[in-house]
C-alpha positions in Angstrom: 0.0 0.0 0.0 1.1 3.7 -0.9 1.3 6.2 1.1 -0.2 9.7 -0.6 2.3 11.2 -2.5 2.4 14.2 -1.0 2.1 13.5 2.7 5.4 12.6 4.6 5.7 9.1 3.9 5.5 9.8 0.5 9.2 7.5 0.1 7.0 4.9 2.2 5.4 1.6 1.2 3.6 -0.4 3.8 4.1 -4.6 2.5 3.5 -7.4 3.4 -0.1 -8.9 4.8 1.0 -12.1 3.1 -1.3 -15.0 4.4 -0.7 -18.6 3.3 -2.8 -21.5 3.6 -1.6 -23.5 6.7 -1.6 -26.9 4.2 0.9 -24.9 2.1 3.2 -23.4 4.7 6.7 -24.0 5.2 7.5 -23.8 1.0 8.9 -19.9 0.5 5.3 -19.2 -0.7 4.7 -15.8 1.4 8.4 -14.8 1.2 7.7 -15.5 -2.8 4.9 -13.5 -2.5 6.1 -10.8 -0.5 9.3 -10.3 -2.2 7.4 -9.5 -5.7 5.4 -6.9 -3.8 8.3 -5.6 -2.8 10.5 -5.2 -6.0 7.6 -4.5 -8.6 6.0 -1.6 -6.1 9.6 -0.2 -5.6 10.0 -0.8 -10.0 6.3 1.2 -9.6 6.8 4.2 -6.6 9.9 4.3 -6.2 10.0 4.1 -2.4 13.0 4.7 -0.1 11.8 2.4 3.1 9.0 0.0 3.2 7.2 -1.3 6.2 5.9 -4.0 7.4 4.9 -5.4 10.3 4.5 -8.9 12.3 3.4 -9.9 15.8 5.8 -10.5 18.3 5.0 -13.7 18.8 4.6 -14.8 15.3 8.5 -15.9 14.3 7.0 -17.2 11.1 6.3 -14.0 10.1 9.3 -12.1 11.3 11.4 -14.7 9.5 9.3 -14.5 6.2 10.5 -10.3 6.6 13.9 -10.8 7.0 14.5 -13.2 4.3 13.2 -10.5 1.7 16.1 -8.4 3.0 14.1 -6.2 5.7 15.6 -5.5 8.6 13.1 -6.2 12.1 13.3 -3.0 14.4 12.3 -4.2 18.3 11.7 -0.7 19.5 8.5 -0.6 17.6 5.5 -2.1 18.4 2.2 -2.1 16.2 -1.1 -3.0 17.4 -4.5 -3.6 15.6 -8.0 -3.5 16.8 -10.1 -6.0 14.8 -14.0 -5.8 15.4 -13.7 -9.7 15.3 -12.9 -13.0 16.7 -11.1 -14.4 13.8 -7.0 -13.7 13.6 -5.3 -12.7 11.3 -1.7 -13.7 12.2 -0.3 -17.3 14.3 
């Protein structure tokens, strides 16, 4: 997802959401995924930094990040309010 061109983030891109079937897990699918995000949006809007973010508990995730050359950041912590019982993340 972009952020507007004009506001701050404008060099930002927030990646990633990648969701794999649990049957299919555990074959490079997400980081497969996620990496083409990554380099065709850059190709696209030439962002400077992208974001993403993972659960602190979910080291699939976290791992999945790293491997498409993002770096994690510990001092920042994201949290999301879903009007639901179903998760989103492990």
């Amino acid at each position: 997802m972009r952020y507007h061109p004009q506001s701050r983030l404008a060099e930002y891109i927030f990646a990633g959401m990648a969701s794999v079937d649990p049957a299919h897990r555990i074959k490079g699918l997400g980081k497969l995924v996620n990496a083409a995000v990554l380099v065709e949006s850059q190709k696209r809007f030439k962002w400077r930094i992208a974001k993403e973010t993972a659960a602190p508990d979910n080291r699939a995730s976290q791992a999945m990040i790293e491997a498409c050359g993002l770096q994690l950041d510990k001092n920042h912590v994201c949290v999301a309010a879903i009007n639901s019982e179903e998760s989103f993340t492990r």
